[in-house]
C-alpha positions as CSV (number, residue, x, y, z in Angstrom):
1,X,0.0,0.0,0.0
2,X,2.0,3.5,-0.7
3,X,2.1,5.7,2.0
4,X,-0.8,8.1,0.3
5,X,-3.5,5.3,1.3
6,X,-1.9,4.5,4.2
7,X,-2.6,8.4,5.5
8,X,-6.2,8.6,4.2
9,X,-6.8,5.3,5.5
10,X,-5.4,7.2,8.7
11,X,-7.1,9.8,7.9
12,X,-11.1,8.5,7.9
13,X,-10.5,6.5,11.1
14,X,-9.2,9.5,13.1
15,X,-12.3,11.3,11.6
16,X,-14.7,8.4,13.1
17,X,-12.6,8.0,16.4
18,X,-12.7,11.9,16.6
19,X,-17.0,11.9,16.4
20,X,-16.7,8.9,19.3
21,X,-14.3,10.9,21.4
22,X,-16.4,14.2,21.6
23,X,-19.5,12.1,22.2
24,X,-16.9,10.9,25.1
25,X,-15.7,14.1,26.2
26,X,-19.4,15.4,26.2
27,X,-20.4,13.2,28.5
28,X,-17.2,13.6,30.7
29,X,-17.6,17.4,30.6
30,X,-21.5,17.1,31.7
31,X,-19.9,14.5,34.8
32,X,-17.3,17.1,35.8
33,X,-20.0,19.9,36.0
34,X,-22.3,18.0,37.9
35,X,-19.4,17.1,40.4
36,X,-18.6,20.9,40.5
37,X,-22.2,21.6,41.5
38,X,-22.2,19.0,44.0
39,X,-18.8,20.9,45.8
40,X,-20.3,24.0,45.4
41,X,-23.3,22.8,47.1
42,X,-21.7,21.5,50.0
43,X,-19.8,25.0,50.0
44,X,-22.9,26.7,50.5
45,X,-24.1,24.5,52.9
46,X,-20.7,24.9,55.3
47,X,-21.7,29.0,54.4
48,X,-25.0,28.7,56.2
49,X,-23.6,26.8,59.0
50,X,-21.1,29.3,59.4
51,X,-24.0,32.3,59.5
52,X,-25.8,30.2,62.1
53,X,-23.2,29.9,64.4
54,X,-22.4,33.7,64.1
55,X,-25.8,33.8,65.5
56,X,-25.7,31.6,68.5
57,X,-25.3,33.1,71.7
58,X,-23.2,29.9,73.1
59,X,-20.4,31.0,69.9
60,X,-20.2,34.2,70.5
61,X,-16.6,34.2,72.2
62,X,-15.0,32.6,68.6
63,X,-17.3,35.1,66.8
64,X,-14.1,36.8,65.3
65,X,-12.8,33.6,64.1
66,X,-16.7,32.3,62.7
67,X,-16.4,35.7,60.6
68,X,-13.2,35.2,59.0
69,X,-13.7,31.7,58.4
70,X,-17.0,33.2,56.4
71,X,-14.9,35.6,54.5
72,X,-12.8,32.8,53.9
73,X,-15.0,30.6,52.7
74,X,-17.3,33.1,50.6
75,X,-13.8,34.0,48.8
76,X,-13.1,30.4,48.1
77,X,-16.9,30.1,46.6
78,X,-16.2,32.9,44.3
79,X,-13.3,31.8,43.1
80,X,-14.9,28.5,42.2
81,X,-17.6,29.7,40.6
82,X,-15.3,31.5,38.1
83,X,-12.7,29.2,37.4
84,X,-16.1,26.3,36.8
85,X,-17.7,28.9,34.8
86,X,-20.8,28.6,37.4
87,X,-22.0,32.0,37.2
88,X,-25.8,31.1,36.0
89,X,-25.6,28.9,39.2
90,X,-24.3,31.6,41.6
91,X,-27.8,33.5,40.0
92,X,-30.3,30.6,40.7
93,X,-29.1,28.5,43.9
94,X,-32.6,26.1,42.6
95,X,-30.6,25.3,39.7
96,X,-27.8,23.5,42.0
97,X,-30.2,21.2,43.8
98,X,-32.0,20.2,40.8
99,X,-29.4,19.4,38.6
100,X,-27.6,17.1,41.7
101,X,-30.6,15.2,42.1
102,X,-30.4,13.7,38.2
């Protein structure tokens, strides 16, 4: 076979592997978001146990602690929204719990 045949024969099978592969990749990219939604989830969820110990009388001596932990914790959310392109999310907080329950 000369080396022309050889590369389209190359050539169409790369094109066929390449459909499967983004079929593939879809699929991982849709896993990977849903796994980001679930973390941010359970960052929002430490978030509002945070804000209810800054409002429990029995916390208040580690209040200053509590409220940078918060700041913490809201900068840490932020950045994870933006770097997981998460920003409709951040919008809608529905939009997390429905799409974790799938």
């Amino acid at each position: 076979m000369s080396r022309e045949g050889r590369i389209g024969h190359r050539h169409e099978g790369r094109h066929h592997h390449d459909e499967r592969s983004e079929e593939k990749r879809r699929g991982a990219k849709t896993f990977r978001r849903k796994k980001a939604l679930l973390f941010l989830a359970q960052l929002e969820t430490k978030r509002d146990i945070l804000k209810k110990q800054l409002e429990t009388p029995e916390l208040q001596s580690i209040n200053l602690v509590l409220v940078g932990e918060l700041k913490a914790l809201d900068a840490i959310i932020a950045e994870y929204v933006q770097l997981f392109d998460l920003h409709e999310v951040e919008d809608e907080p529905n939009v997390v719990l429905q799409q974790t329950e799938e």
